[in-house]
ZASEPA-944393 format. One record per residue (C-alpha): y, x, z; residue number from 1. Coordinates in Angstrom, 1 decimal, padded with zeros to 4 digits. Layout:
// residues N
y, x, z, resi
Y, X, Z, NUM
...
//
This chain:
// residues 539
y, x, z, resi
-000.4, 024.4, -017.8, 1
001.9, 027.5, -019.0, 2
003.2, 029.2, -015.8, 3
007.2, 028.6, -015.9, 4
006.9, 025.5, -017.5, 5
007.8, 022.4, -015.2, 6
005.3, 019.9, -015.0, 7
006.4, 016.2, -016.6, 8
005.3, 013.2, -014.1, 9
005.7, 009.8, -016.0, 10
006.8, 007.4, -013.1, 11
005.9, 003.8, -013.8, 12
008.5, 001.8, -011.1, 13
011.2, -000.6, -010.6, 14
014.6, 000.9, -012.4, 15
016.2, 001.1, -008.8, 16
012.8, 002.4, -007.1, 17
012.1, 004.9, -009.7, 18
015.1, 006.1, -009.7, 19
015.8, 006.8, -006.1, 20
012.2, 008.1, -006.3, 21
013.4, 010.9, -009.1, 22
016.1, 012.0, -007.2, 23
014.2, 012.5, -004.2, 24
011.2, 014.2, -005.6, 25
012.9, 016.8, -008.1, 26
015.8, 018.0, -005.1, 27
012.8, 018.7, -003.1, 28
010.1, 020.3, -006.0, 29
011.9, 022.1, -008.5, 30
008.8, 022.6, -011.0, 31
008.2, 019.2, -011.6, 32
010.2, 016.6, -014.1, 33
010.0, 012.8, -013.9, 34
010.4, 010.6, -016.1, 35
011.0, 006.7, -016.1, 36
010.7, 005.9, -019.6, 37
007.5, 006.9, -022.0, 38
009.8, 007.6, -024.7, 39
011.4, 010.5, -023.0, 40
008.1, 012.4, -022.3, 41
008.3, 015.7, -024.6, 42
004.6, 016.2, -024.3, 43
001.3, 014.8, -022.3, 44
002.1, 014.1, -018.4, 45
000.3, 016.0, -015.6, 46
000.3, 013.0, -013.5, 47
001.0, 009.5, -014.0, 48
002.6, 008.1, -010.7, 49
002.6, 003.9, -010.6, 50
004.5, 001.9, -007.6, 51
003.3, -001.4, -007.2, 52
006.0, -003.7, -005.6, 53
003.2, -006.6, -004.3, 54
-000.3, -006.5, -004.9, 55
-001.9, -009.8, -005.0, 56
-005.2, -009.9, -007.3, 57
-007.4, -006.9, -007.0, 58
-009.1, -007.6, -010.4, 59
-005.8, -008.0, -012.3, 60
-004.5, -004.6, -010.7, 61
-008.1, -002.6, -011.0, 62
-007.8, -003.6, -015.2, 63
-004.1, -002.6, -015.4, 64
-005.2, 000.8, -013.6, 65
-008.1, 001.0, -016.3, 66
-005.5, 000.7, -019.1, 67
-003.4, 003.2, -017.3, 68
-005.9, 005.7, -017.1, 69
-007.2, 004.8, -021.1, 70
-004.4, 005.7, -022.2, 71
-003.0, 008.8, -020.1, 72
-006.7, 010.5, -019.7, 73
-007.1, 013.1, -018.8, 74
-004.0, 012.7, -016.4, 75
-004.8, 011.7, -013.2, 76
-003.1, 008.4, -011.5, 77
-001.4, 007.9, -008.3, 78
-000.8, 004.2, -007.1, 79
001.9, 003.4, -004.9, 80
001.8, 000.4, -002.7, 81
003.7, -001.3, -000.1, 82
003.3, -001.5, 003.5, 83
002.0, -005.0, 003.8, 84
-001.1, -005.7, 001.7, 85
-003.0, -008.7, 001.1, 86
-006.3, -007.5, 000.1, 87
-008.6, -005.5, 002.5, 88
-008.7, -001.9, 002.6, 89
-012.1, -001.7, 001.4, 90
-011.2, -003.2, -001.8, 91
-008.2, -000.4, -003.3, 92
-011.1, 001.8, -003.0, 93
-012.5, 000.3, -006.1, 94
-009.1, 001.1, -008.0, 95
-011.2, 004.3, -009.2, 96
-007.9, 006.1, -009.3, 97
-007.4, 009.7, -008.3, 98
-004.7, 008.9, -005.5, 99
-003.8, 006.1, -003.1, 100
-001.0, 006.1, -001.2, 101
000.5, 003.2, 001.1, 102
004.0, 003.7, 001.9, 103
004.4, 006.7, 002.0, 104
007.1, 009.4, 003.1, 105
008.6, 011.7, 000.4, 106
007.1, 015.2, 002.1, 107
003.8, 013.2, 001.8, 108
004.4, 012.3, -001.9, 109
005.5, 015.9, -002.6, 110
002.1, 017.0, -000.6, 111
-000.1, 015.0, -003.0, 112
001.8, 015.5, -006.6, 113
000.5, 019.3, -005.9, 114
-003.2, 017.9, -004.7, 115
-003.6, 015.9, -007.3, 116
-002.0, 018.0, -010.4, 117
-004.7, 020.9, -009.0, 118
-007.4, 018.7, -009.4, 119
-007.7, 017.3, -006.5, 120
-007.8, 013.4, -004.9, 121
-005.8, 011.6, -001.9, 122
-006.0, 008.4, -000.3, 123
-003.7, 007.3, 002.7, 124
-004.0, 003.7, 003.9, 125
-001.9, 002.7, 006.8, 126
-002.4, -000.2, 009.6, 127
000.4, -002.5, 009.6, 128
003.1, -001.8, 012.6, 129
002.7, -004.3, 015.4, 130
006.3, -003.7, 016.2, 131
007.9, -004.1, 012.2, 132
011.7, -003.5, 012.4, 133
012.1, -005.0, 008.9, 134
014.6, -008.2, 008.6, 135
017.4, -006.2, 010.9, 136
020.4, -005.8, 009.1, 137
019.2, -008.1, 006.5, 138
023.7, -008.8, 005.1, 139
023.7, -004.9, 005.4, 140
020.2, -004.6, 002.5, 141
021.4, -007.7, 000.4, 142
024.8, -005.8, 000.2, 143
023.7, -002.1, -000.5, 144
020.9, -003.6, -003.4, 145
023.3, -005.7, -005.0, 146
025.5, -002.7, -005.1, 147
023.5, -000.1, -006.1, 148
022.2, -002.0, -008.8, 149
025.1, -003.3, -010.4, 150
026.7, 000.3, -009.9, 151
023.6, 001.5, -011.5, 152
023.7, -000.6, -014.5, 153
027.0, 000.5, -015.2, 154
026.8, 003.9, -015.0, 155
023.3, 003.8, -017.2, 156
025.5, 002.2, -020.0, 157
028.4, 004.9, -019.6, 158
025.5, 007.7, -020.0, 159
024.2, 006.0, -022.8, 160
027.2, 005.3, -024.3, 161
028.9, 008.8, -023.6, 162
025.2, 010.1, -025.5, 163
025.9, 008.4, -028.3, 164
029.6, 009.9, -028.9, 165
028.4, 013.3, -028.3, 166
025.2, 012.8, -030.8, 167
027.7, 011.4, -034.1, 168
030.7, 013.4, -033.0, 169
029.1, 017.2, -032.7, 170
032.0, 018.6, -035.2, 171
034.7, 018.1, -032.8, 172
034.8, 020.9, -030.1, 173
037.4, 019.2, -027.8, 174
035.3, 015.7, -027.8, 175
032.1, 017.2, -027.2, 176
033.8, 019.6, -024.1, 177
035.2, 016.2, -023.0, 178
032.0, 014.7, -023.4, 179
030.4, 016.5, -021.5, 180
032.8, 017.1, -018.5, 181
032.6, 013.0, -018.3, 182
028.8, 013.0, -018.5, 183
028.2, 015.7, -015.7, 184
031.5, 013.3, -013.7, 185
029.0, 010.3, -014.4, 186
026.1, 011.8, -013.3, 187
027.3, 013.4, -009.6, 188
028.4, 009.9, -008.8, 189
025.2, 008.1, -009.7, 190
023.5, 011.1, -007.9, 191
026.4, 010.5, -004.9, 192
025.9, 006.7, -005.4, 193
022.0, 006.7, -004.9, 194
021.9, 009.1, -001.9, 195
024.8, 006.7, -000.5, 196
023.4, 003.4, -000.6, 197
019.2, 004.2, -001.1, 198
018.7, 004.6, 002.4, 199
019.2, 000.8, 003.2, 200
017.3, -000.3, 000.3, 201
014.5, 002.4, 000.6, 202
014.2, 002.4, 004.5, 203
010.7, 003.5, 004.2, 204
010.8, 006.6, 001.9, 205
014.1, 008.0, 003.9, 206
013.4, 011.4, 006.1, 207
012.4, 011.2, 009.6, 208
016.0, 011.0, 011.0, 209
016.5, 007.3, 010.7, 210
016.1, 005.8, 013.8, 211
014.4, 002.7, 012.2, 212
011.3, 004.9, 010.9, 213
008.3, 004.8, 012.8, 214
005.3, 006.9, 012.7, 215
002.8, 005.3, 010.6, 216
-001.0, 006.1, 011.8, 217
-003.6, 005.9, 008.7, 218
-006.3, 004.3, 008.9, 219
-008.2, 006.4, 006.0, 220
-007.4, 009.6, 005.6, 221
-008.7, 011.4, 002.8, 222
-007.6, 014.3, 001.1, 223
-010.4, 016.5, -000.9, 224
-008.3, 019.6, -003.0, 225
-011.4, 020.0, -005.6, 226
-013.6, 017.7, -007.1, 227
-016.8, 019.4, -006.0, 228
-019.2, 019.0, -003.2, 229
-018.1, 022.0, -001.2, 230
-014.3, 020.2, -001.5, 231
-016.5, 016.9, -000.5, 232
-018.4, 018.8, 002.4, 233
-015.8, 019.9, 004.0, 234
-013.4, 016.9, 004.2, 235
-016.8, 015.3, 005.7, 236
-016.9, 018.2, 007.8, 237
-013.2, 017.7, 008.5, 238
-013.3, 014.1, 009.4, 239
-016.0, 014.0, 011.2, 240
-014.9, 016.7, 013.6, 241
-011.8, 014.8, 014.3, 242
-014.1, 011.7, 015.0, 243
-015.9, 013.4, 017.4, 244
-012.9, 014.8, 019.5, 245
-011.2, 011.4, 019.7, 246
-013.7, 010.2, 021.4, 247
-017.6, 009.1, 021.9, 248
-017.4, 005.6, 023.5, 249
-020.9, 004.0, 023.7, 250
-020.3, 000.9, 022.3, 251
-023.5, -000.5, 021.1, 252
-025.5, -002.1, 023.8, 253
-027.7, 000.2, 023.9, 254
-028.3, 003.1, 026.6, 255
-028.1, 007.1, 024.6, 256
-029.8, 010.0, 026.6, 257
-026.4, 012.4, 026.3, 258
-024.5, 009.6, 028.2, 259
-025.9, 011.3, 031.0, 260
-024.5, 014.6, 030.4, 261
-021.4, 015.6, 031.5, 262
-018.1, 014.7, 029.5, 263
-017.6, 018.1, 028.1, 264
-021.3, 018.5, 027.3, 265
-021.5, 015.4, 025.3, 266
-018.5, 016.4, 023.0, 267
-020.0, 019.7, 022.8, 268
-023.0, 019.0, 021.9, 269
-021.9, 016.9, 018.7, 270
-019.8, 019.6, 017.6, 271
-022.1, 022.2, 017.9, 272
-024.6, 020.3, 016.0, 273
-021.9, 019.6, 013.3, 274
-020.8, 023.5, 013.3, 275
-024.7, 024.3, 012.7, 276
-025.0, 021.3, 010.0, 277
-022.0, 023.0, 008.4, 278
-023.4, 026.4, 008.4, 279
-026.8, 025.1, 006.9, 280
-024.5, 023.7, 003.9, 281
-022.8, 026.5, 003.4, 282
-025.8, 028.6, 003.0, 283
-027.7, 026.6, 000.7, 284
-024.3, 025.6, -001.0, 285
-023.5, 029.5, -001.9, 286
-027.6, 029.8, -003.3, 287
-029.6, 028.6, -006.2, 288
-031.4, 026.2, -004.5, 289
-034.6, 025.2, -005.8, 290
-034.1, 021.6, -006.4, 291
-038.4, 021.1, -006.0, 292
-039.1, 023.0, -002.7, 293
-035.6, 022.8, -000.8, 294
-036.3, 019.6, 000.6, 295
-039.6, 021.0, 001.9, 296
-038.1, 023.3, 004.2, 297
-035.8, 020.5, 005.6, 298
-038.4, 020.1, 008.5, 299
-038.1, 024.0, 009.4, 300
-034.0, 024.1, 009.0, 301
-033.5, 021.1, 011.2, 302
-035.8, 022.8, 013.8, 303
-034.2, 025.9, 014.0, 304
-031.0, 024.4, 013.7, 305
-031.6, 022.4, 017.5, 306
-032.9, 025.9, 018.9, 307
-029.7, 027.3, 017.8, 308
-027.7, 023.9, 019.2, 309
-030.1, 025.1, 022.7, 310
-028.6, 028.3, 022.8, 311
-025.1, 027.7, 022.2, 312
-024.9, 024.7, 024.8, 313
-026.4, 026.6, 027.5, 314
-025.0, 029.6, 026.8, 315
-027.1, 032.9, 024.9, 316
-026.7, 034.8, 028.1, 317
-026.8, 032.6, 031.2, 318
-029.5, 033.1, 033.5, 319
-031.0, 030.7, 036.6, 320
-033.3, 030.7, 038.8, 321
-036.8, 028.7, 038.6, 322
-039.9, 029.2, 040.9, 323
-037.9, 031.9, 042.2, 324
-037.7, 034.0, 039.1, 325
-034.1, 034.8, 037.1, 326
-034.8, 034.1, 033.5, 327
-032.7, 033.0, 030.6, 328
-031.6, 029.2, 030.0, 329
-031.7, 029.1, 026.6, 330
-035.3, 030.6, 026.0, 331
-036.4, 028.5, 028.7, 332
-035.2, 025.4, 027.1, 333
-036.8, 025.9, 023.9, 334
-040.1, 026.8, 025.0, 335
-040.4, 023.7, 027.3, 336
-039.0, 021.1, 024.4, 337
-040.5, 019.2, 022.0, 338
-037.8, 020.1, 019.1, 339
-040.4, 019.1, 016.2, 340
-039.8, 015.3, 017.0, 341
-038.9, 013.2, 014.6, 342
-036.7, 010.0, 014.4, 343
-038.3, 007.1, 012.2, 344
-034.6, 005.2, 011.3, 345
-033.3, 009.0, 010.2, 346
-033.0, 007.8, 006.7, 347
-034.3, 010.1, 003.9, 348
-032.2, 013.2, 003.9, 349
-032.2, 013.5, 000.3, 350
-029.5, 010.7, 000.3, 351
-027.1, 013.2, 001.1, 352
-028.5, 016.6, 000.8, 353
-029.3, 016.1, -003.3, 354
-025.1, 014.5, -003.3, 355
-023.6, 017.4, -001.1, 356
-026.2, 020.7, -002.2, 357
-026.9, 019.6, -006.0, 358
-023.8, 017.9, -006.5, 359
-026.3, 014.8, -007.9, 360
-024.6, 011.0, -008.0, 361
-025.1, 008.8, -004.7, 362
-025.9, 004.6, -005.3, 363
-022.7, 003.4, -003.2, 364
-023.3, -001.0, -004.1, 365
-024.8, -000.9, -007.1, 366
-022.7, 002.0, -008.9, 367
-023.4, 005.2, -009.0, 368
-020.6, 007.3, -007.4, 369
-020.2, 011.3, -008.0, 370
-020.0, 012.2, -004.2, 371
-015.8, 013.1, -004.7, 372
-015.3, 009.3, -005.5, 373
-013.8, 008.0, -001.8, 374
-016.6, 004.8, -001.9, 375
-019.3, 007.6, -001.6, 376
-017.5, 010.2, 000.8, 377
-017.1, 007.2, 003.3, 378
-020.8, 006.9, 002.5, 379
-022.1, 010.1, 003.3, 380
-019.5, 010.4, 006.5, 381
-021.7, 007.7, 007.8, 382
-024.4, 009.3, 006.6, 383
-023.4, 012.2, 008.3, 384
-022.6, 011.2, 011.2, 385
-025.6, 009.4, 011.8, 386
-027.2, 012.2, 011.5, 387
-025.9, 014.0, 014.2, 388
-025.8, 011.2, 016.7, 389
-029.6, 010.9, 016.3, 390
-030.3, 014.8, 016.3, 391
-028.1, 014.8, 019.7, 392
-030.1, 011.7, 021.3, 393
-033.3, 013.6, 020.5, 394
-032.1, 016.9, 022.1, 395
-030.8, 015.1, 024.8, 396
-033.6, 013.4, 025.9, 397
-035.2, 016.8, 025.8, 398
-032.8, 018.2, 027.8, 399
-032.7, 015.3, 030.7, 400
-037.1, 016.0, 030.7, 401
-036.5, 019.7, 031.6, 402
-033.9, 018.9, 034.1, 403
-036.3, 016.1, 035.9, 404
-038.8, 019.3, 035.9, 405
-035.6, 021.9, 037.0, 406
-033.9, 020.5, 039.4, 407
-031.4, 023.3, 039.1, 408
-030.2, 022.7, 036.0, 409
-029.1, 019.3, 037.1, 410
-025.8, 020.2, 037.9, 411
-024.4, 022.7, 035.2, 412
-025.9, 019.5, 032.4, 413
-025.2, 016.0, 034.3, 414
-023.0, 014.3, 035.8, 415
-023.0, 014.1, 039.5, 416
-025.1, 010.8, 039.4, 417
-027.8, 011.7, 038.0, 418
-027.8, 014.7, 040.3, 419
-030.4, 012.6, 042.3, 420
-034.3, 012.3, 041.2, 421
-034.5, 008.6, 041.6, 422
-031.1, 007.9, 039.3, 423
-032.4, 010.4, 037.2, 424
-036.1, 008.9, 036.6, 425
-034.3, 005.5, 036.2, 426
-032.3, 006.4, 033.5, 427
-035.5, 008.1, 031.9, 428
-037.6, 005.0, 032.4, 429
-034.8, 002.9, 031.1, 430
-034.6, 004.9, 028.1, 431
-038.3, 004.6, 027.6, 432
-038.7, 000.9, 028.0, 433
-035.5, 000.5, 025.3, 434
-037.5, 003.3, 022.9, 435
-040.5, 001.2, 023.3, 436
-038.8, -002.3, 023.0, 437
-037.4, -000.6, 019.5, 438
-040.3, 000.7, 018.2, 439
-042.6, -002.4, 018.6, 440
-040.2, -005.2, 018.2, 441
-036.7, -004.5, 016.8, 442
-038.1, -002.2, 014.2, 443
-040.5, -004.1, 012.4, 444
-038.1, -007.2, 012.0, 445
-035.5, -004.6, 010.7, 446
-038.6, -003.5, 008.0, 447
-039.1, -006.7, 007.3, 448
-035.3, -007.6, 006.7, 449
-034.9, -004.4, 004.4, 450
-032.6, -003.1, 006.9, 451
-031.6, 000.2, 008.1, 452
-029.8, 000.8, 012.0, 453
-027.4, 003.3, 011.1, 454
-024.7, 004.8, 014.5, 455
-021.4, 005.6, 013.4, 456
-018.1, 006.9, 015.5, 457
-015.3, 005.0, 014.8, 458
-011.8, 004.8, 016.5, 459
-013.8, 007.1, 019.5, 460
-016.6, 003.9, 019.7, 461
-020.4, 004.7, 018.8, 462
-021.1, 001.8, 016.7, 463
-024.0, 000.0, 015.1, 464
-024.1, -000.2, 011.1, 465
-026.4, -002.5, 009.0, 466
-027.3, -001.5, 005.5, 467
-029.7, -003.0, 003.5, 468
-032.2, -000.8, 002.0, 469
-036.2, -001.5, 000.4, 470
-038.2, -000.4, 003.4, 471
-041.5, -001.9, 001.9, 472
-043.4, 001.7, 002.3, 473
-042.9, 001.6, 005.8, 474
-043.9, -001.8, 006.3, 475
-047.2, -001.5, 005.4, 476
-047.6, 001.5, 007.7, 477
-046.7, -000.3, 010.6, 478
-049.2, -001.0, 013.7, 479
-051.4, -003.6, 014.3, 480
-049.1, -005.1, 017.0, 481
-045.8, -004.6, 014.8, 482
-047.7, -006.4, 012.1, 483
-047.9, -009.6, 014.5, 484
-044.2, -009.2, 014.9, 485
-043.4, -009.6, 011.1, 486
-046.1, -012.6, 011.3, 487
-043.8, -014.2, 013.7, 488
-040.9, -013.9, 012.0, 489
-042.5, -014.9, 008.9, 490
-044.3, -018.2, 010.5, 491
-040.5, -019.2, 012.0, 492
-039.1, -018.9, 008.7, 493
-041.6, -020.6, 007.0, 494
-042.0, -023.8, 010.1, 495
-037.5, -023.6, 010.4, 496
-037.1, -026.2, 007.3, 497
-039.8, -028.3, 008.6, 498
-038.7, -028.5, 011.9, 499
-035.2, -029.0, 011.2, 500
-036.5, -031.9, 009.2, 501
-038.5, -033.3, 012.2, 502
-034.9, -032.6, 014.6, 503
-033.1, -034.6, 012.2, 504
-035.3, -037.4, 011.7, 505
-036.0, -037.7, 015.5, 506
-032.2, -037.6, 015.7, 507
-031.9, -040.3, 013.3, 508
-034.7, -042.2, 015.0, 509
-032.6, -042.0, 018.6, 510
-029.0, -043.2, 017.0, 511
-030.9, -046.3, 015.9, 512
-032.7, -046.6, 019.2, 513
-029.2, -046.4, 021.4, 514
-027.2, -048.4, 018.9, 515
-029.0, -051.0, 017.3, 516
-031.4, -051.9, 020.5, 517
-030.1, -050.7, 023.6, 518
-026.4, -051.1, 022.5, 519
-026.5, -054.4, 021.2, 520
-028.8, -055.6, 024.5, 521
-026.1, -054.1, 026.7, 522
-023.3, -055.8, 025.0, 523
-025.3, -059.0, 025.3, 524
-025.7, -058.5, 029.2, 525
-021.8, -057.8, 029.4, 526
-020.7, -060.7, 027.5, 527
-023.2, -062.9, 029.7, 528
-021.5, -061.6, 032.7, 529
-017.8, -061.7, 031.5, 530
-018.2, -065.4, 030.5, 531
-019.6, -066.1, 033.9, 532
-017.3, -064.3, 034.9, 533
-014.6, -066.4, 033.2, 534
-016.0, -069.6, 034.5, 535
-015.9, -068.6, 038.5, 536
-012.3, -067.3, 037.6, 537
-011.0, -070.7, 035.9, 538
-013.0, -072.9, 039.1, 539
//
């Protein structure tokens, strides 16, 4: 794009939409020009913009976007769509378009011309109000649309008519001065006309003084400004940080090890291990990295990444005292944990290190996904983030062993509860009975399924993800014990159709039994007795 020159935005809308939209966009971003009609367009559009008034079939819209973006490429596309949807979320992601907004403000629209134009990619999707103030005033909207169109239509025609005397009458100097006074008359009251009425028809794209607007909270929230992995990294980065500080709810059934630290420590910890995850990016993000021997030293980073996570959580300077002597927390710490452990469900981290440090595609369903695509961001967020709530259980088991052995260090780490050795050897033999109860019994049925326990935070909740992944390697490196396990599920799966046959023909065998036998012989008894019955009565 020439520097100077305004950028043309093809807007594909309703007449009345569109142009209330135009109005709106250009008094607030000079360098840009929309335009309504194809036709007009002097030369290829920097952005195609397309507001979709209901959205009903996600396979009819995903081929029109197609078309769209045939035709317009390279030009990227921004869909528009209403607040109240009838398709799930999940699915606009497979739109494939560059931007995704749900009804959205003008300042946000403005916002995301600029992303997008740059290179970049957007997607807002909103929940749905539980308090919706739409249907008030309803005579008042009926009113302003019929009005605003109709005035519309008619001043359209009087610009298209007053274009077509100053196009076959340029000879005459006092028409075309007449002309044109008219024209610019014409076009201040459409312009007065539009800001007037558009408010009442366009309630949600007015500024945030009407009273009726209420703050929307997104759902997703995805804004990447290049379409690279750093720009990928750090929107992950971004996110996830957010995540974290709204909260770390346990919400999965299961007891964590850093539940027992104190409320500050636990958000501390997750962050810190995110900062040094970011730093470890960065690093090998800025380097030729050799795309053989990088994942090799994945073993050595991740270790020295959890010394570092150590020293910053305890501080590189604090001191205590043990046995008497002042020495240093930190160094302490490391030299009396285990930080070479490893975590068996920790999926391979060449899922997301070859996506985020070669820039390489990720398998997202089937498809493969270049890692700027929102389907494979949201995939290596989870990725991500299960990540670090694993790396923090494992430190924080280490860090609840050395406070059973340091008593003193009980009370700068954990809560007051555990402040006391038998709480605190409860919660460790807890955690040990659940670690072994996973190991031998819910892990091999999970190899077995081709499934993978992934923790996610969502909405401030730890939660429990599924996803199905070939795990037949592992399976045959399982125990002899975890073997029987798969046996057993193997045995119930093969006996379930032959029982369920023996259930139902034993059920079959009893409806017989209670109808044909004993309910005919106990409606024999009870005529028997109301006849003699009868007969005492009519003595």
């Amino acid at each position: 794009m020439i520097e100077g020159v305004s950028k043309q935005i093809l807007l594909i809308a309703p007449d009345l939409l569109g142009e209330t939209l135009s109005l709106q966009l250009t008094a607030k971003n000079k360098s840009i020009e929309i335009f309504l009609r194809q036709k007009y367009l002097t030369r290829h559009p920097s952005l195609v913009i397309w507001s979709i008034d209901s959205l009903e079939l996600e396979s009819t819209t995903r081929n029109e976007i197609k078309r769209i973006k045939e035709k317009w490429n390279p030009s990227p596309v921004l869909i528009l769509l209403p607040p109240k949807l009838s398709i799930k979320p999940a699915q606009l992601l497979n739109f494939e378009c560059e931007g995704i907004l749900q009804d959205p403000d003008i300042e946000l629209l403005n916002t995301s011309i600029d992303n997008l134009i740059n290179g970049g990619r957007i997607i807002r999707l909103n929940e749905l109000l539980k308090n919706d103030t739409q249907g008030k005033n309803i005579s008042l909207y009926n009113l302003g649309s019929w009005l605003l169109s109709n005035s519309l239509e008619n001043i359209n025609r009087e610009l298209k008519r007053l274009e077509g005397i100053s196009k076959f009458n340029t000879n005459n100097i006092f028409l075309s001065i007449v002309t044109k006074a008219r024209k610019r008359e014409v076009s201040v009251a459409k312009s007065l006309l539009i800001w007037f009425w558009s408010p009442i028809y366009m309630s949600q794209l007015t500024n945030d003084k009407n009273p009726i607007k209420k703050k929307r909270s997104y759902a997703t929230n995805i804004n990447i400004s290049e379409k690279n992995s750093k720009a990928v990294w750090n929107e992950i980065y971004r996110r996830s940080k957010l995540a974290i500080e709204s909260g770390i709810e346990n919400n999965t059934g299961s007891i964590f090890a850093i539940q027992s630290l104190h409320n500050n420590k636990q958000k501390l910890l997750l962050i810190i291990i995110l900062d040094q995850l970011n730093k470890v990016f960065r690093r090998l993000q800025e380097i030729e990295v050799d795309e053989v021997n990088y994942l090799e030293n994945w073993s050595s980073l991740e270790t020295e990444l959890r010394k570092q996570v150590l020293r910053d959580i305890c501080g590189t300077y604090n001191r205590m005292t043990i046995n008497g002597e002042l020495i240093s927390v930190s160094d302490k710490l490391i030299d009396i944990s285990d930080l070479n452990e490893k975590d068996e469900e920790l999926p391979d981290p060449s899922i997301f290190l070859d996506s985020l440090i070669l820039n390489k595609p990720i398998l997202v369903e089937g498809n493969l996904l270049t890692s700027d695509d929102p389907r494979a961001l949201i995939n290596l967020e989870i990725l991500i983030m299960n990540w670090v709530l694993r790396t923090s259980e494992l430190i924080g088991a280490e860090l609840i062993s050395a406070c059973s052995d340091w008593p003193e260090l009980r009370e700068y780490l954990l809560k007051p509860k555990f402040f006391s050795t038998r709480e605190l050897e409860r919660l460790r033999n807890q955690l040990n009975s659940q670690r072994r109860w996973q190991y031998m019994i819910e892990r091999p049925i999970q190899l077995y399924e081709s499934k993978r326990q992934l923790f996610k935070l969502s909405n401030g909740k730890i939660e429990i993800c599924l996803i199905n992944e070939a795990r037949d390697k592992d399976l045959k490196q399982l125990g002899w014990w975890q073997k029987q396990v798969t046996l057993l599920v193997e045995a119930r799966d093969a006996l379930a159709p032959q029982l369920q046959a023996l259930l139902k023909y034993l059920g079959d065998f009893m409806v017989i039994v209670l109808t044909n036998i004993l309910g005919r012989a106990i409606g024999l008894v009870g005529k028997g007795i109301a006849q003699g019955m009868g007969r005492t009565i009519s003595r």
